[in-house]
MOPAC internal coordinates of N, CA, C and O (Angstrom, degrees):
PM7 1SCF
backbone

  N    0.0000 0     0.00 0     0.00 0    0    0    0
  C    1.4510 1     0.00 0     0.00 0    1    0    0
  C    1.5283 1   110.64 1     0.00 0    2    1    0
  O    1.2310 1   118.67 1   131.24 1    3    2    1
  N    1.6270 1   120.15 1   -48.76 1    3    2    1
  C    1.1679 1   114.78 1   176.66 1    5    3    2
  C    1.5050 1   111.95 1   -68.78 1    6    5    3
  O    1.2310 1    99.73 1   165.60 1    7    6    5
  N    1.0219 1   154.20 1   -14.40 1    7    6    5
  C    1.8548 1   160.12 1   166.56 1    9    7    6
  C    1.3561 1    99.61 1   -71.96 1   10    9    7
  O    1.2310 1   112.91 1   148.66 1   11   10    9
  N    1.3461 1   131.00 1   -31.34 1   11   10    9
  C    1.2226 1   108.77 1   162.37 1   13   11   10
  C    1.5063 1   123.00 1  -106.56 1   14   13   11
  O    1.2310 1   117.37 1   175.87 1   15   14   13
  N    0.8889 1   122.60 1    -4.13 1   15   14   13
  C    1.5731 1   120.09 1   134.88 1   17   15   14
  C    1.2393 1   118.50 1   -47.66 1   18   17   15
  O    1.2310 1   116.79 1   120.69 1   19   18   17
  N    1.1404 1   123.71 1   -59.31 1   19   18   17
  C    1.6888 1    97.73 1   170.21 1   21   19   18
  C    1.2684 1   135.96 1   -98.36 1   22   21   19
  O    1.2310 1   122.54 1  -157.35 1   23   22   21
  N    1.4034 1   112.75 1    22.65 1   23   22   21
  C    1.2347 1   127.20 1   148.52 1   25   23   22
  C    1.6611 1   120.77 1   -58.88 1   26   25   23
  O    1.2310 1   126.88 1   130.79 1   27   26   25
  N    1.2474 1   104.36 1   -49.21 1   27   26   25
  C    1.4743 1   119.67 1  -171.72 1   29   27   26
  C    1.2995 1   105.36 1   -71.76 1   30   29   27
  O    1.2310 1   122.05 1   134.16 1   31   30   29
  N    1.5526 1   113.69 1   -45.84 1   31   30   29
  C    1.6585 1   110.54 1   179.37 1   33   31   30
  C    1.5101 1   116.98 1   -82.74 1   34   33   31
  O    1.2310 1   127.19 1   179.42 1   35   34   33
  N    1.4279 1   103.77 1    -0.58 1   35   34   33
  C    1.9288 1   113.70 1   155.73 1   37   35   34
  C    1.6620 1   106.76 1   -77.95 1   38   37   35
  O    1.2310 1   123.63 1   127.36 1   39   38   37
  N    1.2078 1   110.64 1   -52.64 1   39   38   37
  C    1.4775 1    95.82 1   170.35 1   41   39   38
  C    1.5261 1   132.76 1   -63.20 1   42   41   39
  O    1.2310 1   137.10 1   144.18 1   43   42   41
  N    1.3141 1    84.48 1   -35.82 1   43   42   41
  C    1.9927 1    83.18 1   174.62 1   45   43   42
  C    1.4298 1   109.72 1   -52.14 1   46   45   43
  O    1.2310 1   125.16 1   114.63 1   47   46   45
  N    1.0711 1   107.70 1   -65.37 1   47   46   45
  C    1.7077 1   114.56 1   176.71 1   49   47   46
  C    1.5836 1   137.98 1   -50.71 1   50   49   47
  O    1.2310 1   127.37 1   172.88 1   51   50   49
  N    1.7563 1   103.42 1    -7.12 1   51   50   49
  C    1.2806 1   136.45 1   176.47 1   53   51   50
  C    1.7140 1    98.13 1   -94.03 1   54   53   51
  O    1.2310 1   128.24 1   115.75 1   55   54   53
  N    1.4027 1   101.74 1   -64.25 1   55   54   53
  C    1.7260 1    88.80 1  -171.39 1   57   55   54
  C    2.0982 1    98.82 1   -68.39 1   58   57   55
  O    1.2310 1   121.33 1   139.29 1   59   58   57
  N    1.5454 1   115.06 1   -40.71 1   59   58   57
  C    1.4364 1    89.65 1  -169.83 1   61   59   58
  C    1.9158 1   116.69 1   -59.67 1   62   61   59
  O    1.2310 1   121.60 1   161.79 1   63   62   61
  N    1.8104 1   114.55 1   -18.21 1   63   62   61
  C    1.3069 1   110.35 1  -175.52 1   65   63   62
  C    2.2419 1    94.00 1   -62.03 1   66   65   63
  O    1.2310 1   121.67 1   130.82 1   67   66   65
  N    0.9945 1   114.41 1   -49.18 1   67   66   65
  C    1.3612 1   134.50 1  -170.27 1   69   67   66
  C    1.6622 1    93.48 1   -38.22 1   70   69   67
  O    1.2310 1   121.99 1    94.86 1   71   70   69
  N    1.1045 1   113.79 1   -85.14 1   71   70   69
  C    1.2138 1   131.90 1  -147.28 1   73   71   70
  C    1.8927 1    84.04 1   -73.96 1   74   73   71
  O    1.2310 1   115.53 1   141.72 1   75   74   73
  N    1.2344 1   126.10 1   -38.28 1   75   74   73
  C    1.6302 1   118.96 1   174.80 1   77   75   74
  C    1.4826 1   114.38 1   -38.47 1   78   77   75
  O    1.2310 1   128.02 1   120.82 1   79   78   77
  N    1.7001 1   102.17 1   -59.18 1   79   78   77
  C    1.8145 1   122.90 1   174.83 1   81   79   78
  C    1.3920 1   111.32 1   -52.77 1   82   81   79
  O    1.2310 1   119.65 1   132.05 1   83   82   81
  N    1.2111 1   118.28 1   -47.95 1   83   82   81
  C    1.7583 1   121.01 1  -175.04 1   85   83   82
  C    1.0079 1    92.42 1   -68.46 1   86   85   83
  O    1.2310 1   100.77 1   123.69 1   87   86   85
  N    1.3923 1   152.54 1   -56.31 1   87   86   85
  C    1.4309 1   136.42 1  -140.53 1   89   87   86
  C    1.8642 1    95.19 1   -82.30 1   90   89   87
  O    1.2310 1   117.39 1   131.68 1   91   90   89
  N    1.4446 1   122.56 1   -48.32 1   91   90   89
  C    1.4070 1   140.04 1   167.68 1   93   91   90
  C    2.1814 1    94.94 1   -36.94 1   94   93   91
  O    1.2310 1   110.76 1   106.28 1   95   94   93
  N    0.8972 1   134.97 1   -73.72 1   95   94   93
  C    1.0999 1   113.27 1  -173.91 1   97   95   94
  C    1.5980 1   120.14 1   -80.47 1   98   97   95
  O    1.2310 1   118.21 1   162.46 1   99   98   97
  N    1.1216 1   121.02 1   -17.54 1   99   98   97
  C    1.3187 1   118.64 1   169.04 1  101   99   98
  C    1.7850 1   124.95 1   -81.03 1  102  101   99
  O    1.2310 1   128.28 1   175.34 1  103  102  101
  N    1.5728 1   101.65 1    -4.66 1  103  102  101
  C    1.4705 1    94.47 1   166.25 1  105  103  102
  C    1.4307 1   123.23 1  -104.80 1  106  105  103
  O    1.2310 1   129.06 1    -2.94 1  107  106  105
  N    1.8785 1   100.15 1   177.06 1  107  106  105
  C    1.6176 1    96.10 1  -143.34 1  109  107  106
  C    1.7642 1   105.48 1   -73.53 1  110  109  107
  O    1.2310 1   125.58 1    -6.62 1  111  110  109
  N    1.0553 1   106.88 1   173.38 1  111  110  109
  C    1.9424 1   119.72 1  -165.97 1  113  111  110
  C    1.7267 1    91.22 1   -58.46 1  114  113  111
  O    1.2310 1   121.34 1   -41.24 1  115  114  113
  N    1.2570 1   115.05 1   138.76 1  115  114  113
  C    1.7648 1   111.74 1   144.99 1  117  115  114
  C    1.3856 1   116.51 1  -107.90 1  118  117  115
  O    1.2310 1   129.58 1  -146.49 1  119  118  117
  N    1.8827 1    99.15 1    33.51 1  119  118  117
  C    1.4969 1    72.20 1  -177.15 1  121  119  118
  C    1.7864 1   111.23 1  -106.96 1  122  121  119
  O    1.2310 1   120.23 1   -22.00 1  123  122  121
  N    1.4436 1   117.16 1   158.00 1  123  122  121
  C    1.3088 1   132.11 1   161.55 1  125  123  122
  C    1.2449 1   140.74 1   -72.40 1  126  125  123
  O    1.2310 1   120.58 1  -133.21 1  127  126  125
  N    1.2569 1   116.50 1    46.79 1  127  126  125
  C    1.3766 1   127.32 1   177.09 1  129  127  126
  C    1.6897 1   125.88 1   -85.87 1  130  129  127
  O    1.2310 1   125.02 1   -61.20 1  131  130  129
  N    1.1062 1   107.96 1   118.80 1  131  130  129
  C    1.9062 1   107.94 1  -172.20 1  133  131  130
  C    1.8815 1    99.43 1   -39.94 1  134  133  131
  O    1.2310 1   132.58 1   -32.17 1  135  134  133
  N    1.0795 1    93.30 1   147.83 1  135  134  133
  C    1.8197 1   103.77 1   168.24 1  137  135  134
  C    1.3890 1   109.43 1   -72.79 1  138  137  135
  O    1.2310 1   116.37 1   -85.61 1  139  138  137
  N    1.7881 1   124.50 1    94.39 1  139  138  137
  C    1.8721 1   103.41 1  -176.44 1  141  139  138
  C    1.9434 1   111.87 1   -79.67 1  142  141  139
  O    1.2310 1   135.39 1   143.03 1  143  142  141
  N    1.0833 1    87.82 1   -36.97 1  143  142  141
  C    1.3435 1    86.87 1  -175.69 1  145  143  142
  C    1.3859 1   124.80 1    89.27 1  146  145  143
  O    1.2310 1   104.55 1    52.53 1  147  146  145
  N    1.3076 1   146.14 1  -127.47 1  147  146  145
  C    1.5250 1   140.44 1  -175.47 1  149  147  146
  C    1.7140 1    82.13 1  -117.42 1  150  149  147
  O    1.2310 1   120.46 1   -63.39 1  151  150  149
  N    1.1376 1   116.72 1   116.61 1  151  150  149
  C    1.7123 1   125.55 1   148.39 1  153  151  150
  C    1.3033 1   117.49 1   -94.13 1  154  153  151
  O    1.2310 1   113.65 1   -77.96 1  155  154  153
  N    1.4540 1   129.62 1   102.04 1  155  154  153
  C    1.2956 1   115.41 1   161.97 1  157  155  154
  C    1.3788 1   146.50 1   -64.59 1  158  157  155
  O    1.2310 1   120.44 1    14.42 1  159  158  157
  N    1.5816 1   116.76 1  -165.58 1  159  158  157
  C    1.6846 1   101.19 1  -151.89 1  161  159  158
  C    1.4728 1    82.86 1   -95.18 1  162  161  159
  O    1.2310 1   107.29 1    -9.18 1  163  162  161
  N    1.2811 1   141.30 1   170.82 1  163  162  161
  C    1.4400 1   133.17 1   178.08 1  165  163  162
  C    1.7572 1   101.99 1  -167.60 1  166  165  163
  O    1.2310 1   122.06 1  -161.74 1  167  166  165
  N    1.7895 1   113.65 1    18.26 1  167  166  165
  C    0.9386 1   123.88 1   168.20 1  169  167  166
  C    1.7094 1   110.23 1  -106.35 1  170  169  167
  O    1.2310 1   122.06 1   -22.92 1  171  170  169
  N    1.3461 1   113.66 1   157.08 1  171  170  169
  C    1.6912 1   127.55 1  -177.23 1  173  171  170
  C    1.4304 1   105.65 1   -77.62 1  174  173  171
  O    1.2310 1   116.36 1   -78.01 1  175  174  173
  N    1.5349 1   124.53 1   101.99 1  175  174  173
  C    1.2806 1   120.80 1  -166.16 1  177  175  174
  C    1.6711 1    97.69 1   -79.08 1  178  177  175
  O    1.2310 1   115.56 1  -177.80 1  179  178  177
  N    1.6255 1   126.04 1     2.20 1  179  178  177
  C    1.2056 1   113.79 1   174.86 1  181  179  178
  C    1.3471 1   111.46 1   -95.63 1  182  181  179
  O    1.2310 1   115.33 1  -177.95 1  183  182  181
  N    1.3101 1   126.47 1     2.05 1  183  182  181
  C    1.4818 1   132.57 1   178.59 1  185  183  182
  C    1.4333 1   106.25 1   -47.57 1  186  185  183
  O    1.2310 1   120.10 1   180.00 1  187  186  185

């Protein structure tokens, strides 16, 4: 009885690490990066 008691509370802690990571890449960006947008080329590609 006790081996599967902690079987089960090995899995809990397996699917909550799981579902911790999925939520970590599926939420939205915090990151702060300026908007650049299209910069063009404005150097002499015959240089």
């Amino acid at each position: 009885m006790n081996t599967l008691r902690e079987s089960m509370n090995r899995l809990g802690s397996v699917i909550a690490s799981v579902v911790e990571n999925i939520g970590r890449i599926f939420k939205p960006n915090d990151d702060h990066y300026p908007a650049t947008g299209v910069v063009p080329f404005t150097d002499d590609p015959n240089a």
